[in-house]
VOGU-3710 file (C-alpha; in Angstrom, 3 decimals, decimal comma):
1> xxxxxxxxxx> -16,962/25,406/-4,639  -14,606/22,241/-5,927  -12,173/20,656/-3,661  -9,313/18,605/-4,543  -6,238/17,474/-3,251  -3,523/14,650/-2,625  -4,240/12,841/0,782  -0,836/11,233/1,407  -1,093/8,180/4,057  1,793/7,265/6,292
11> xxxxxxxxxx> 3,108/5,148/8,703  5,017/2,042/10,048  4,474/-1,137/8,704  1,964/-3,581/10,654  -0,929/-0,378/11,443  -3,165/-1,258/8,820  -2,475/1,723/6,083  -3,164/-0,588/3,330  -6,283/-1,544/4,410  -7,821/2,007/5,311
21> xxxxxxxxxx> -6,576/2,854/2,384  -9,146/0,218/0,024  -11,884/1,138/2,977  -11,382/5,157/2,430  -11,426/4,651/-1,685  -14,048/1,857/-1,684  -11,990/-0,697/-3,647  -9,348/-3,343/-3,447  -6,143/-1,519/-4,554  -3,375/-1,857/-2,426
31> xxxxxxxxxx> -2,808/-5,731/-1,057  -3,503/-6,259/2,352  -1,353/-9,162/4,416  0,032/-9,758/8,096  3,493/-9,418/7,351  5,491/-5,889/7,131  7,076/-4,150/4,363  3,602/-5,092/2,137  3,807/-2,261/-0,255  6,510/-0,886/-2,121
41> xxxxxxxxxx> 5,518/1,426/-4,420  3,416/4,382/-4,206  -0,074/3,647/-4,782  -2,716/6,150/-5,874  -6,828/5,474/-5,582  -9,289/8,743/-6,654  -12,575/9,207/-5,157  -14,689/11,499/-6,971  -18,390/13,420/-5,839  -19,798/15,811/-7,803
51> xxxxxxxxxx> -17,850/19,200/-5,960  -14,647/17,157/-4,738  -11,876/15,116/-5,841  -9,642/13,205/-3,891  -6,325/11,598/-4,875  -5,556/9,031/-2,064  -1,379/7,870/-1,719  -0,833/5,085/0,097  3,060/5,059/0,585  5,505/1,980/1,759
61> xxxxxxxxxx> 5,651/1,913/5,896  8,888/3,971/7,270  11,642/1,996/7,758  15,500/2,038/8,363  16,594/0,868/4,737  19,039/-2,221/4,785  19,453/-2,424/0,530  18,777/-0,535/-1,792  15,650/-1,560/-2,729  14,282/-0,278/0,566
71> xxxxxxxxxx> 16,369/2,781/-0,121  13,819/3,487/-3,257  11,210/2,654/-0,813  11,968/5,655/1,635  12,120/7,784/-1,299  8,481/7,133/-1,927  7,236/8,136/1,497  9,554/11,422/1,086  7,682/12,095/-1,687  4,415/12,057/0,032
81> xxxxxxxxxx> 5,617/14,094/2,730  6,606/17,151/-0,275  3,118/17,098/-2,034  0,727/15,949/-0,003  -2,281/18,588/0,697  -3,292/16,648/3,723  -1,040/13,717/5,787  -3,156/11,010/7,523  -0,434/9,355/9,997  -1,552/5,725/10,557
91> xxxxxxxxxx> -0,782/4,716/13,953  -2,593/1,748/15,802  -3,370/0,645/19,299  -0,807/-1,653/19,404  1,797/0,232/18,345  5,471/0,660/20,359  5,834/4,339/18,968  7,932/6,800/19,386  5,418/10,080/19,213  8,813/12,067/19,231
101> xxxxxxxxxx> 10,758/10,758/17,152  12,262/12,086/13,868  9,466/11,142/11,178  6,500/12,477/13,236  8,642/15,712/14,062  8,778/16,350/10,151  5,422/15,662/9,684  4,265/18,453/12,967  7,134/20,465/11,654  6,055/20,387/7,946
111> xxxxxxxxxx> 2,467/22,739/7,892  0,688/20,552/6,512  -3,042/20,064/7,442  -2,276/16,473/9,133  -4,689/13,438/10,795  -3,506/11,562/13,374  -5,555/8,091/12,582  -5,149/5,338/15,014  -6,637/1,946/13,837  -7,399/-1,180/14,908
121> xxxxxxxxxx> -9,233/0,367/18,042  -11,721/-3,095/17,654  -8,359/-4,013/19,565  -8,221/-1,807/22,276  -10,396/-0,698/25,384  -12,570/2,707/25,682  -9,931/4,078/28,636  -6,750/2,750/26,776  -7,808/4,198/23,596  -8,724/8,109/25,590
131> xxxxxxxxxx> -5,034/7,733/26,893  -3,496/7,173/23,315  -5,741/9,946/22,018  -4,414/12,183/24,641  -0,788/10,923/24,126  -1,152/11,889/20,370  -2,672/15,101/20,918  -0,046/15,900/22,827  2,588/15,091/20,957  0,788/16,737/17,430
141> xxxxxxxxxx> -1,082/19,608/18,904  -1,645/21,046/15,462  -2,989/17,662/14,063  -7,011/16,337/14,281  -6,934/12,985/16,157  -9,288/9,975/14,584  -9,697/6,715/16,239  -10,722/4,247/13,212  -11,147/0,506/12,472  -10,668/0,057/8,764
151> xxxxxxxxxx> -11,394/-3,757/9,092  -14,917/-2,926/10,864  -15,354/0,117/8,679  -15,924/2,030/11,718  -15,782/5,870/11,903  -14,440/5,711/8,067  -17,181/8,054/7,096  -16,188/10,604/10,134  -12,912/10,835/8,944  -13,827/11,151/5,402
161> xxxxxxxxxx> -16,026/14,194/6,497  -13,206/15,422/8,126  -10,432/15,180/4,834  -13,109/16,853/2,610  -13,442/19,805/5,290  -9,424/20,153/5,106  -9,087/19,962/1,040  -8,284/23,126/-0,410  -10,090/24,440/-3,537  -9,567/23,451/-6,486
171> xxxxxxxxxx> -9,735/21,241/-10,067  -9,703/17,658/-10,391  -6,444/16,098/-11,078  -7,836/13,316/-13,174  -10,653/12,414/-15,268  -13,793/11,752/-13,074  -13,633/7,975/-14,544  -10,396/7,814/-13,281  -9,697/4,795/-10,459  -6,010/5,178/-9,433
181> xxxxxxxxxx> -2,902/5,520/-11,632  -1,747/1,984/-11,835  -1,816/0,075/-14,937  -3,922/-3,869/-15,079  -0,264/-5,142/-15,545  0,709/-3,608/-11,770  -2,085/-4,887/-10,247  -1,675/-8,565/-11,832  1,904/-8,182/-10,453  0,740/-6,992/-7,099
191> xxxxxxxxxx> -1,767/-10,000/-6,414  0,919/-12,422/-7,634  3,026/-11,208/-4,856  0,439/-11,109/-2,339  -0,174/-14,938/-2,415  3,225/-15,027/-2,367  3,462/-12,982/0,639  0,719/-15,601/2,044  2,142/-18,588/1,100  5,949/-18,531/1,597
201> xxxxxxxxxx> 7,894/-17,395/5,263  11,101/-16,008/6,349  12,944/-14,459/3,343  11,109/-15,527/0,165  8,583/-13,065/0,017  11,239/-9,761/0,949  13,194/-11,730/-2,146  10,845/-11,601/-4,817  10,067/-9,050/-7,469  7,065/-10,177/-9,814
211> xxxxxxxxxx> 7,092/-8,776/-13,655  4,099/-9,463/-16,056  6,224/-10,553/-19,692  2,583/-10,215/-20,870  -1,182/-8,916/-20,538  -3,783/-9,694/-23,548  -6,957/-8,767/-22,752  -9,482/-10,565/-24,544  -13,543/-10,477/-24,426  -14,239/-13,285/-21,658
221> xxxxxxxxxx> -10,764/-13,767/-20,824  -7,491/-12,380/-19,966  -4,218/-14,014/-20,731  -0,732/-13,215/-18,478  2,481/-14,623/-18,156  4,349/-13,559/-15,281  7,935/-13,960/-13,692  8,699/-14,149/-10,659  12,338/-13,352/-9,585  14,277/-14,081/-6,724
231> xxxxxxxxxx> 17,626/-13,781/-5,702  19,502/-17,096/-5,278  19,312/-19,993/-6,674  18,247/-21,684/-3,738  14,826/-19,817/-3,358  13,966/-21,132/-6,463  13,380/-24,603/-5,807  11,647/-23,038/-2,775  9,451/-21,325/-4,537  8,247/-24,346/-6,906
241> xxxxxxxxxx> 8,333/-26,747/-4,187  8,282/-30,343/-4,590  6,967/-31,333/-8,298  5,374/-27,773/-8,609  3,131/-27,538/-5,935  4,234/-24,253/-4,335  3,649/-22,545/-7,707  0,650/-24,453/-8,805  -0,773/-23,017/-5,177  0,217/-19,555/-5,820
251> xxxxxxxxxx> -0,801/-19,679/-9,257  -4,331/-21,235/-8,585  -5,114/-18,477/-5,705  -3,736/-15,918/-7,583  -6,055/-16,453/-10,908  -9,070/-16,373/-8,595  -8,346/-13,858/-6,990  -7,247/-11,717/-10,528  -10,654/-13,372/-11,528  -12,642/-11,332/-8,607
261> xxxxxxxxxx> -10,767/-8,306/-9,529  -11,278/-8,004/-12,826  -14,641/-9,884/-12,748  -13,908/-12,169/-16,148  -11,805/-15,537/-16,490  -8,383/-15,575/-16,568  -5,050/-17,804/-18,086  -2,016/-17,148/-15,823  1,123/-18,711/-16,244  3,917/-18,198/-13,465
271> xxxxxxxxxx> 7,480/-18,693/-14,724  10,714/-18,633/-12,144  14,093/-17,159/-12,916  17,238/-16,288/-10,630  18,258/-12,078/-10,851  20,888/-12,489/-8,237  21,243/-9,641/-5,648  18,442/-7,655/-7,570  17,319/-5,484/-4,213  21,133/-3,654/-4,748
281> xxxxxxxxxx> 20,910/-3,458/-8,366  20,093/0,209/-9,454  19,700/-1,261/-12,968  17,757/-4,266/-11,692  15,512/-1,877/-9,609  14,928/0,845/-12,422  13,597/-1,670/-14,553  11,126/-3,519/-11,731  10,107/0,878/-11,736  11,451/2,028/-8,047
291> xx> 13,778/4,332/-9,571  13,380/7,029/-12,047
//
């Protein structure tokens, strides 16, 4: 018997999906950072045993879209909710949620085989977390109810046990060498914009959009160039800072950490151009690849 199926991961921002996501797949594909609205795009990582494949999707967190970048955003996570074969809803113990609101409705309204996963339980007490389980099984009765910490990897291989047991039969999707469905140039992007993320507040990093102009790969070395664009003129000189040092930071943490991914040395050049208004631009935001 084979099993194989798209695990689709949801939730708010903040709850930790990205990082249960690299602990459940083993690997550092989706970037991981404090602030909300981390991922944009929908992110696939493929764990394969010898009688089982599974295609993880982490998805952007739900959010009321404000542009129409976010708008793209939303369409991602609708996606998930159409094919996935099982749902893992992220929730944490911190959480202000509202267990009946319209999102979780769909999902205990949609048939799906779902997980309720509440992380960061490192964070919580033994009788607070037995209330919130309670709460959730309420409010899902047809859902399974995990308490997880994906930063401790605790209980990760429980509720791995439990996703295989839900997979229907079936053939792989991919090769069995196959990692996720990204490309070296997304991922080169998406570190880029996770030292970003680190190193710049307020706005700049919800302003941003990364491209890689271009990727040689060579034997002991890759070469990028990058862009980064933002969206007034203003956040540009923000984002050099004074004589370069703002981009000479991100630059010099984001080629070590590219270095650690890809485990050989690499050139990266950061460039910085104005696309005004980009996040409204349907042209803008087919080419940066959140629309069809």
């Amino acid at each position: 018997m084979h099993k194989a199926g798209f695990v689709n991961i949801i939730g708010n921002p903040n709850v930790g999906k990205s990082t249960l996501m690299n602990a459940l797949v083993g690997e550092r594909l989706s970037i991981i950072t404090s602030k909300a609205q981390t991922t944009r795009h929908r992110i696939l990582g493929i764990v394969n045993g010898e009688d089982f494949q599974i295609v993880y999707s982490d998805t952007p967190g739900i959010l009321k879209p404000n542009y129409k970048l976010q708008e793209s955003m939303m369409r991602f996570v609708q996606g998930a909710l159409r094919d996935a074969d099982v749902i893992l809803y992220v929730t944490d113990t911190v959480e202000q949620v509202d267990m009946q609101g319209e999102f979780v409705r769909k999902i205990a309204l949609s048939g799906i085989p779902t997980i309720v996963v509440i992380n960061k339980i490192d964070l919580s007490t033994p009788e607070a977390l037995d209330m919130l389980v309670a709460r959730w099984r309420e409010a899902m009765p047809g859902a399974a109810v995990v308490p997880v910490s994906a930063r401790e990897n605790f209980n990760i291989g429980g509720l791995f046990d439990l996703i295989l047991a839900k997979l229907p039969e079936g053939a792989e999707f991919y090769p069995k060498d196959t990692l996720t469905d990204k490309t070296l140039r997304f991922f080169a992007s998406e570190i880029i914009r996770e030292k970003i993320l680190l190193t710049y507040d307020k706005e700049i990093p919800y302003s941003v959009e990364i491209v890689i102009d271009e990727y040689k790969e060579e034997t002991t070395i890759d070469r990028i160039s990058a862009t980064i664009y933002v969206a007034r003129e203003s956040q540009k000189g923000i984002v050099i800072g004074h004589q370069g040092s703002k981009l000479k930071k991100v630059g010099t943490e984001a080629r070590e950490e590219l270095e650690k991914f890809l485990g050989k040395k690499v050139f990266l050049q950061l460039f910085v151009k104005v696309n005004p208004d980009w996040r409204n631009d349907d042209r803008q935001l087919k080419r940066f690849g959140y629309k069809e």
